[in-house]
C-alpha positions as CSV (number, residue, x, y, z in Angstrom):
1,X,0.0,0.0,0.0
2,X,1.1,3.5,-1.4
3,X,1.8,6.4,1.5
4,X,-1.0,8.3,-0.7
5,X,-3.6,5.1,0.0
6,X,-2.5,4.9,3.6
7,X,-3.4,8.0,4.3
8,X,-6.8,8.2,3.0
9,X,-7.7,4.9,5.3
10,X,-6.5,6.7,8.3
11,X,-8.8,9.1,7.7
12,X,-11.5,6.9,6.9
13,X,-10.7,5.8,10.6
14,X,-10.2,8.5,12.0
15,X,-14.1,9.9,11.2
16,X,-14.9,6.8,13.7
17,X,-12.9,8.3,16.2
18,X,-14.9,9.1,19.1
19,X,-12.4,11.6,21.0
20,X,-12.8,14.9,20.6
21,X,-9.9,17.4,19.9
22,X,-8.8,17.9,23.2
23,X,-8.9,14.1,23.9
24,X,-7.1,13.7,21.1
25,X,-4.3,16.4,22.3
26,X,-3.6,14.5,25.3
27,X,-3.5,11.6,23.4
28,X,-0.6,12.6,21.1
29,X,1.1,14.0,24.0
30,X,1.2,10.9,25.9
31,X,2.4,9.4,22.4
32,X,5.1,12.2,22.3
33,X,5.9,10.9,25.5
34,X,6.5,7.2,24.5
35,X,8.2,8.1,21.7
36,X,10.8,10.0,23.5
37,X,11.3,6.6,25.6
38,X,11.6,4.8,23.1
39,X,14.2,7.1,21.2
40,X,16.3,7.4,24.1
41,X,16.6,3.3,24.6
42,X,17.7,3.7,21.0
43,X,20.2,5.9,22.0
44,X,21.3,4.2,25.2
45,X,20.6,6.8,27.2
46,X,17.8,4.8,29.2
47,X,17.6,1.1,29.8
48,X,16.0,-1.8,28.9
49,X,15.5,-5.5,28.7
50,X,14.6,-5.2,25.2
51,X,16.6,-6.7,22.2
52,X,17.8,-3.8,19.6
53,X,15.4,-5.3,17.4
54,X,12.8,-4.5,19.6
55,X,13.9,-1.2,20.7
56,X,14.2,-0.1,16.7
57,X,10.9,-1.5,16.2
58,X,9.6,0.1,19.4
59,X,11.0,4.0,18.1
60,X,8.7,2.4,14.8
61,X,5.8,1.5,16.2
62,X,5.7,5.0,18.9
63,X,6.5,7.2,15.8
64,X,3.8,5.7,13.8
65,X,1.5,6.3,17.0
66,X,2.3,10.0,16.4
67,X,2.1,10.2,12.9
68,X,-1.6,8.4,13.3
69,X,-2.6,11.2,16.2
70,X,-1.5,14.0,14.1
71,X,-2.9,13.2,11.2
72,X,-6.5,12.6,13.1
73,X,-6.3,15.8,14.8
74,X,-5.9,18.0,11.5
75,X,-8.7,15.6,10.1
76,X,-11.2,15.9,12.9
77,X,-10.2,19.6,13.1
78,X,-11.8,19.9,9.4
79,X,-8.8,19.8,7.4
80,X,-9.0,18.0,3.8
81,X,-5.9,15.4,1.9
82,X,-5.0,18.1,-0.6
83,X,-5.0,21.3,2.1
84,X,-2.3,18.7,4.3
85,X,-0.8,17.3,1.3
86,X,-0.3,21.8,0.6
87,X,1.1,22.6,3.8
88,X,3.4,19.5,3.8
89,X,5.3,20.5,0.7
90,X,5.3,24.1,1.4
91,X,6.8,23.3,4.9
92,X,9.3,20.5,3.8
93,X,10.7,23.6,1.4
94,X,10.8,25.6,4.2
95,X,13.1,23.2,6.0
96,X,15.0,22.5,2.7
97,X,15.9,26.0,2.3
98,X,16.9,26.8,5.5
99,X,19.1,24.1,5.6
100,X,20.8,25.2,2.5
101,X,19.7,22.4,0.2
């Protein structure tokens, strides 16, 4: 499945998404959260019992949990494919230029 194709099932999901916008903040936050954890076992700045398979596909698996937040909260907050798909590109030139490139 195509980036393009996942993205229009998570937002076929996410209009079944009961949480409301707020819910949904604390949500990704607590997702941030994990994420940080899970980079910073990566790193090897915090421990764990987990293999560096699993820690690699732990940093996966929390950044994806991110990704899937973010994407609900600019869907439920009315935002369409094309107006994200926009603001990506116009954004990731953004960083591209100011990092010379």
């Amino acid at each position: 499945m195509t980036l393009d194709k996942t993205l229009i099932n998570v937002f076929k999901v996410s209009k079944m998404e009961k949480k409301n916008l707020t819910q949904q903040m604390v949500k990704l936050a607590e997702e941030h959260g994990e994420l940080a954890a899970a980079v910073l076992m990566h790193l090897g700045q915090k421990g764990t019992r987990m293999s560096k398979n699993e820690v690699r596909e732990n940093v996966l698996e929390e950044g994806c949990d991110c990704l899937l937040m973010v994407l609900s909260i600019l869907n439920k907050a009315g935002f369409k494919e094309n107006e994200i798909n926009e603001m990506t590109k116009k954004k990731l030139k953004k960083w591209k230029d100011r990092l010379g490139k």
